[in-house]
N, C-alpha and C positions, 0 to 999 in steps of 0.2 A: 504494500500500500504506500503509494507516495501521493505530496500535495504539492504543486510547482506553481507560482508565483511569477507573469512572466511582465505584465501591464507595472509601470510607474505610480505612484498616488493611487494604487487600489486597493479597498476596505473590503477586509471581512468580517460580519459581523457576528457575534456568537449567541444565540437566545435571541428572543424579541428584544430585550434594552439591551445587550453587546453585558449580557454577566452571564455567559455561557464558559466552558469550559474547550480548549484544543486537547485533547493526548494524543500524543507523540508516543506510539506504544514499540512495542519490541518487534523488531523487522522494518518498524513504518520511516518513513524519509522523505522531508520535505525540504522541496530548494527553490528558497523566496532568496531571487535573483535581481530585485527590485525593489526602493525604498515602496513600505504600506503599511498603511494601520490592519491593527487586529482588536476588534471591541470585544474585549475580554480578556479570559488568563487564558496561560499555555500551561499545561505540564508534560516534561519530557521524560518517559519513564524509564527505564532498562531496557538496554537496547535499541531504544527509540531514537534520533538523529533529526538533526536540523542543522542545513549549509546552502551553500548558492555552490553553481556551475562554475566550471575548471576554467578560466579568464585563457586558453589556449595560445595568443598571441596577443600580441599588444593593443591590435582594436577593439577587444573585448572590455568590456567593463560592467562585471557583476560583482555585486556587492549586498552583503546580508545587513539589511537596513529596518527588521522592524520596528514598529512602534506602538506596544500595548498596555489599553488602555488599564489593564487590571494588574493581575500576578503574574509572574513566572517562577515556577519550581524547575529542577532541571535535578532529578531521583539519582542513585549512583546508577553507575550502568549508562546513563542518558548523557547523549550532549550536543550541545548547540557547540559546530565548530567551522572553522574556513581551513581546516588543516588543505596542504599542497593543492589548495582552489585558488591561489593567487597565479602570477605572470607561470607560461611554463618555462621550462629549460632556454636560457641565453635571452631570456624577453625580460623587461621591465627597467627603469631608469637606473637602475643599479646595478644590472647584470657584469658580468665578465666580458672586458674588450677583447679576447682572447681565446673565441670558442670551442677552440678545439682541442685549451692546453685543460686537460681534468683539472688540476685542484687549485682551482678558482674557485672562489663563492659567491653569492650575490648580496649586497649589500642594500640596506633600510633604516632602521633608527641605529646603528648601530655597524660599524666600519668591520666589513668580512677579511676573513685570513687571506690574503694575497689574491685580492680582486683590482691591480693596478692602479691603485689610487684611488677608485672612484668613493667622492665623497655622499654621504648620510642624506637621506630625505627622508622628511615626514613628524610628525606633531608628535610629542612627547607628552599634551595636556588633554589629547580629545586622538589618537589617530587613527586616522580612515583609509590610509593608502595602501595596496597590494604591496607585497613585498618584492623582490626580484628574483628571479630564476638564478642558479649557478650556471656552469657548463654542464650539468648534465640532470637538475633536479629543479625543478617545478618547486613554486615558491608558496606560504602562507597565503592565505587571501583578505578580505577584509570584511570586521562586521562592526557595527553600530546599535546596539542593543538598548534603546527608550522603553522603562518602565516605571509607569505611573504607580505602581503600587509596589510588593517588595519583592525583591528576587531571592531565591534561595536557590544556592547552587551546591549540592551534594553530588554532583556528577564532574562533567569536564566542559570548559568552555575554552577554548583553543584555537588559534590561529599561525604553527607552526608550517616549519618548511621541515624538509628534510635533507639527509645527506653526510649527518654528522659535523666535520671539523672543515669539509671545504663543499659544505651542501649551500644551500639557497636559503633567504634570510626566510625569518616567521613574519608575520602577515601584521592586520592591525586589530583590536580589542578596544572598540570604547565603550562604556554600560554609561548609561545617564539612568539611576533609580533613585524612588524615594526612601528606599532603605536595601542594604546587600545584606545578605546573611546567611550562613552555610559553611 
């Protein structure tokens, strides 16, 4: 069971007044690809997954942007993540000038092991931007998580790259809630 998200400013609403419930349950996977409101809470349970589309080359730009109006739980087991949905391999402003030499990284908030200099992009107090591909590793992606009510995170919320010591930078994380707790 997936839920995909594909329209800009698209509302869904939960219940007649938006105080209904989303679950995100075990096997289910939803990829809001597009900033949207959600009237109501989400809970993501065990095994249950929430991300946006793999950003495959540089014209792409998806980004997990929602904005709900209630709770968000996210259970162990469960997670809302951009893991390696950012830039793919050699794409993004940080990439490696050098595509073909392996252990290059891609760089983002943060200067990669022997990526030729290229200097850091991206917000340290709110960041939104994709991370960059290494030479050979697809990078983090990016989310923005608005919640009007309290988020409890007992699971994982992530926007890693991978690759290890000369993989591709992680991606970006920002939560705007009325209270975190987990």
């Amino acid at each position: 069971c997936w839920l995909r998200v594909f329209e800009s400013n698209s509302v869904i609403r939960l219940g007649a007044n938006g105080d209904g419930t989303l679950f995100m349950t075990n096997g289910a996977s939803a990829y809001w690809d597009r900033d949207f409101l959600l009237e109501g809470n989400l809970r993501v349970q065990n095994g249950g997954k929430v991300m946006h589309t793999l950003n495959d080359t540089s014209d792409k730009d998806y980004r997990l942007n929602p904005h709900v109006t209630g709770w968000v739980t996210v259970d162990a087991g469960g997670s809302i993540t951009t893991q390696d949905k950012g830039f793919s391999k050699a794409y993004g402003p940080g990439a490696p000038t050098l595509v073909g030499y392996t252990a290059r990284g891609g760089t983002h908030g943060g200067r990669a092991w022997d990526n030729g200099g290229i200097a850091c992009y991206g917000s340290i107090r709110c960041p939104t931007d994709l991370g960059s591909g290494s030479a050979n590793y697809a990078s983090g992606g990016a989310m923005k998580l608005v919640v009007d009510g309290v988020l409890t995170n007992n699971g994982t919320i992530t926007s890693q790259g991978t690759g290890g010591t000369t993989g591709s930078s992680g991606g970006s994380v920002c939560i705007v809630a009325t209270n975190i707790v987990g």
